[in-house]
N, C-alpha and C positions, 0 to 999 in steps of 0.2 A: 611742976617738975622741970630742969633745966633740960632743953635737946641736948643729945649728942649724938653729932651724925658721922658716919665715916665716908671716907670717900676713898675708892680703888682705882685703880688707873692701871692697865696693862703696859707693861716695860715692852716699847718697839713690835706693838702687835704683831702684827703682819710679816716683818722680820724676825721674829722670834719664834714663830710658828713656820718658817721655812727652815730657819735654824735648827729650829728641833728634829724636822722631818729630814733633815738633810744634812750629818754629823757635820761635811767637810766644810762647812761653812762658819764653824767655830769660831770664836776670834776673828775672824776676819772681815775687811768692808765689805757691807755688803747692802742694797739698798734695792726694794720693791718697786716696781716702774714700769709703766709705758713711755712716754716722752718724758714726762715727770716724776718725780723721785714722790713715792705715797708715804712712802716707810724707810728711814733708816738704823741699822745698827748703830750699837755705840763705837763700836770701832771707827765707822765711817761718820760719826760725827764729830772724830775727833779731829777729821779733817777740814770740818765745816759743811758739810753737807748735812742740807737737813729738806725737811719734807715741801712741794709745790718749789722746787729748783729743777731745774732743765738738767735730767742725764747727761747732757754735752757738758753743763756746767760744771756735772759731779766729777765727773769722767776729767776733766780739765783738775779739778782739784786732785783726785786720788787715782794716778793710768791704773792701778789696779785693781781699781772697784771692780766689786761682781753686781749683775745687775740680774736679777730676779724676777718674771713675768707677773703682773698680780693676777692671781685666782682669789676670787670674791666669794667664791661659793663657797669654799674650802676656811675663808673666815668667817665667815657668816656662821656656818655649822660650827666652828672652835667657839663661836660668841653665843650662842645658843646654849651651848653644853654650860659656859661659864655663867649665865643669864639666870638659864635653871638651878644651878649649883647655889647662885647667890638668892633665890628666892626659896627656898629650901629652910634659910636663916631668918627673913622675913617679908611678908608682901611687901613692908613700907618702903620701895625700892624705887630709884628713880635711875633710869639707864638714859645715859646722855649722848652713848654715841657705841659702836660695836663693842668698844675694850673698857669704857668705865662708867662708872655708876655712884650714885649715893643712898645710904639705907640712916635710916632714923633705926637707931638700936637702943633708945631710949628706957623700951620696956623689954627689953630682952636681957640686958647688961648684967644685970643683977646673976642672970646662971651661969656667971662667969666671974675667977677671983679677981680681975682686974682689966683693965681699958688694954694693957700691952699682953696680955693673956690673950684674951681675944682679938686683938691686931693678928699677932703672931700664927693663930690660932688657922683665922683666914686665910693667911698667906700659904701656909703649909698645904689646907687641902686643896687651893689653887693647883700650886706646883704637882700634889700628889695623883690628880685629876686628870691634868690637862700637858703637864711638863714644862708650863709657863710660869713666870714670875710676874706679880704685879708688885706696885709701890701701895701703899694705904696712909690714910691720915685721919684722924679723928678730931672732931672739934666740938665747939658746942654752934652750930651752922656751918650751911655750905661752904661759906668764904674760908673759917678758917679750917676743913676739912680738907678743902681744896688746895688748901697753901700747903699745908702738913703733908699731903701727901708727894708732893716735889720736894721734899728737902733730903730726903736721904733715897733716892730714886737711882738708880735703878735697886728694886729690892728691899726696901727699905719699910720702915716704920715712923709716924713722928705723930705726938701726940699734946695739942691745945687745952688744959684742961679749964682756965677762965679766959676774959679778955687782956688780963692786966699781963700774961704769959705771953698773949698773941702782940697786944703792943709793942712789948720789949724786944719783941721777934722782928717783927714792920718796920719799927720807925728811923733803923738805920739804914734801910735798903733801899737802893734806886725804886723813885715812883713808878717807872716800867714795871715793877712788883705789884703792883694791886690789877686784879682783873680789869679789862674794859682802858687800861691804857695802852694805846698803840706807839706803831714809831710815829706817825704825824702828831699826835695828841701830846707822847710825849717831849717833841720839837718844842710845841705851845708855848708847855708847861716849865719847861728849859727857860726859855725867852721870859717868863715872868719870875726867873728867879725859884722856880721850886724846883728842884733835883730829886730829894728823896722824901720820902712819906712824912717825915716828923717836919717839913715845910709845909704844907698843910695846914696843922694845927694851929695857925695861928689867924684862920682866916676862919670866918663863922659861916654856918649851913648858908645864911640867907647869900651873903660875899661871892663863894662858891658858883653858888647858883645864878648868880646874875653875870657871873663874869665868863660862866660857860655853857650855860644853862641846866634845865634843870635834871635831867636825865646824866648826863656829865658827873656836874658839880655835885648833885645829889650824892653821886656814889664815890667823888672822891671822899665826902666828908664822912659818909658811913664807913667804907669800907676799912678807911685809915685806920680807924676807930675801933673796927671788928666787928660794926653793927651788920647784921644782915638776917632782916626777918622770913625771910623764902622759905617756905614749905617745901618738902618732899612731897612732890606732885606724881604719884604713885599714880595715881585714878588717870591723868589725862592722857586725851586725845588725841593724838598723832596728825594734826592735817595742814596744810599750807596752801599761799597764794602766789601766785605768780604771771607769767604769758609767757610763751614762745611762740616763734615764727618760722614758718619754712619758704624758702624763695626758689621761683621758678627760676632765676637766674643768679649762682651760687656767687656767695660773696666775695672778692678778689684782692680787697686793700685794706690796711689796717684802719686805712678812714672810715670806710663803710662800715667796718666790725665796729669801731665806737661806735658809729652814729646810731647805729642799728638795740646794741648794748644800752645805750643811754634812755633812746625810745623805751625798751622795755620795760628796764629800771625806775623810770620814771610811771609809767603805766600800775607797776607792780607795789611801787609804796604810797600812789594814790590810794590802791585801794586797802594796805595797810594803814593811812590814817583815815579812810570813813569808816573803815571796820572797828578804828579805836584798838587798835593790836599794836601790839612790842611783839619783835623777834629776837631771837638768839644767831637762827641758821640764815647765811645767803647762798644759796646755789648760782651755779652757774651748767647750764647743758649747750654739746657742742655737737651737729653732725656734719660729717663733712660728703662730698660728690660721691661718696665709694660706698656710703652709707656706714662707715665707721660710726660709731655715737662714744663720748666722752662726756662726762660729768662732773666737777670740782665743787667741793664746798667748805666753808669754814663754818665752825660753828664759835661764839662768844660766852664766854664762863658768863653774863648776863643779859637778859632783853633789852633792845632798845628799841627806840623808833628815831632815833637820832639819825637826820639823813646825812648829815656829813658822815659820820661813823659808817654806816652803812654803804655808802660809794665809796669811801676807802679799802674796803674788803673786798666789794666788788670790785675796783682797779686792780687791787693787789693778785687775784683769782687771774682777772684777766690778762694781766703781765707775768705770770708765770708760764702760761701757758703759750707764749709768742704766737699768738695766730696771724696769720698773711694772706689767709686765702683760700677758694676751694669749698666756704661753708653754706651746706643748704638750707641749717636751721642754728640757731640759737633762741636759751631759755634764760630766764632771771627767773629766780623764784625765791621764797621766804619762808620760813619753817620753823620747827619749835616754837609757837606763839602763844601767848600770852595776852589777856585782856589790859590797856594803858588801864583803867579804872585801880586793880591790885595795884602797880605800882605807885599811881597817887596818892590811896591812901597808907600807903610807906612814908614816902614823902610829909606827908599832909600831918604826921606823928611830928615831925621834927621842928616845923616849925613854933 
């Protein structure tokens, strides 16, 4: 039987859930922060403000931002409520981060007259629940579950029902469009003449893969395509690797922060490649003299163990954050993992 999996995504979590609790903030910019912007409305993105930018910066784009303290606990229990709500519908549930998730509804579908029935369906008792709106997208895999549900966001529905549907959708859109392409990556990809997704196609898995490797190439050639064998990994285990350090004598220069950074990072995807693990998540943890502690992570719509990929995210974390000085500890750490062996034998199909 074919999968079909949906994917939910909460519209501006954390902003939406301040919004809700706090009418006057309607319409208006308005953006969740400590130094850094977690969460923005859509108002205030229409300013170009968007999430891991310095408040000084946001505040520089919009003087009228409102800037909103984050309470973690206060989302955590909203994501909870919604966590339960969606396992309600089925265990096969895979939650990839507080606000969104994926469910294999393959064997459920049927007590429903149709794919937009049940889309719809979802979204309703979200909002009736919680007062929140999510986006949703259905496909037959995560990839194009994942795509469907950004396309008519905020609030929205959109629905993949084969590949030949998802193609026609892809192949005219900037290769920044498929997961797993960044701005450096996509720079590359510029320089060799591919722009958008239907430049690709004309290059074979093995091409692909030697001229980016295989982690890379692998997934531009799949993902182009629609291919994407991932399971809904309902059952797994939550655990990660990483180091931090704490210093008797607190950090004081941007030099020392890299250097210090680099050591870790280094330290930490040693032992991501003897362990033979792909990640998805890079943390980064920061304390400072006062004993403040701060926390940043990104997570990737796929695993890698690709170390350039991976020092790219972790620069990008790190430069958002402008550190200067004053730090007693910093962590590197890696999460959501995944055994390299699964992805091989992905891989290992296509050749």
């Amino acid at each position: 039987m074919k999968r079909i999996i949906l994917h939910y995504d909460m519209d501006a979590f954390y902003a939406s859930i301040e919004i809700r609790d706090n009418p006057k903030y309607k319409d208006k910019p308005i953006v969740v922060a400590g130094g850094v912007v977690t969460t923005a409305s859509y108002p205030a993105r229409k300013f170009g403000i968007h999430s891991a930018m310095s408040t000084l910066d946001a505040k520089r784009l919009c003087p009228g931002l409102i800037i909103v303290p984050v309470n973690k606990e206060k989302y955590m229990k909203e994501s909870k409520t919604i966590q339960n709500l969606v396992l309600k519908i089925t265990p096969k549930v895979e939650f990839i981060a507080f606000d969104e998730g994926f469910l294999d509804i393959t064997d459920i579908i049927s007590k429903f007259s149709s794919l937009e029935s049940f889309s719809s369906i979802f979204r309703k008792r979200i909002f009736e629940i919680t007062g929140l709106t999510c986006s949703v997208g259905i496909g037959f895999n995560k990839l194009s579950s994942k795509i469907a549900s950004d396309i008519y966001k905020p609030g929205g529905q959109f629905i993949f029902k084969d590949e030949d549907e998802f193609i026609d959708f892809i192949k005219n859109k900037k290769i920044r469009k498929l997961p797993g392409v960044g701005k450096q990556f996509e720079k590359i990809l510029n320089k060799n003449k591919i722009f958008k997704v239907e430049d690709i196609y004309s290059f074979s898995f093995k091409e692909l893969c030697s001229k980016y490797g295989n982690s890379r190439g692998g997934l531009l050639y799949t993902y182009s395509r629609g291919i994407d064998y991932r399971e809904i990994e309902f059952n797994r285990a939550i655990s990660s690797i990483g180091n931090e350090n704490t210093f008797r004598i607190p950090l004081d220069s941007e030099v020392e922060i890299s250097r210090e950074i680099e050591a870790l990072f280094e330290w930490a995807y040693a032992r991501l490649i003897n362990k033979k693990l792909l990640t998805k998540t890079i943390s980064i943890k920061i304390r400072f003299s006062n004993r403040e502690t701060i926390s940043r992570s990104k997570t990737r719509f796929t695993t890698t163990n690709d170390k350039y990929t991976l020092k790219e995210i972790l620069d990008e974390l790190l430069n958002s954050l402008g550190l200067i000085g004053d730090i007693k500890l910093l962590g590197v750490s890696f999460s959501n993992l995944e055994k390299a062996c699964n992805r091989q034998l992905i891989l290992n199909n296509l050749y």
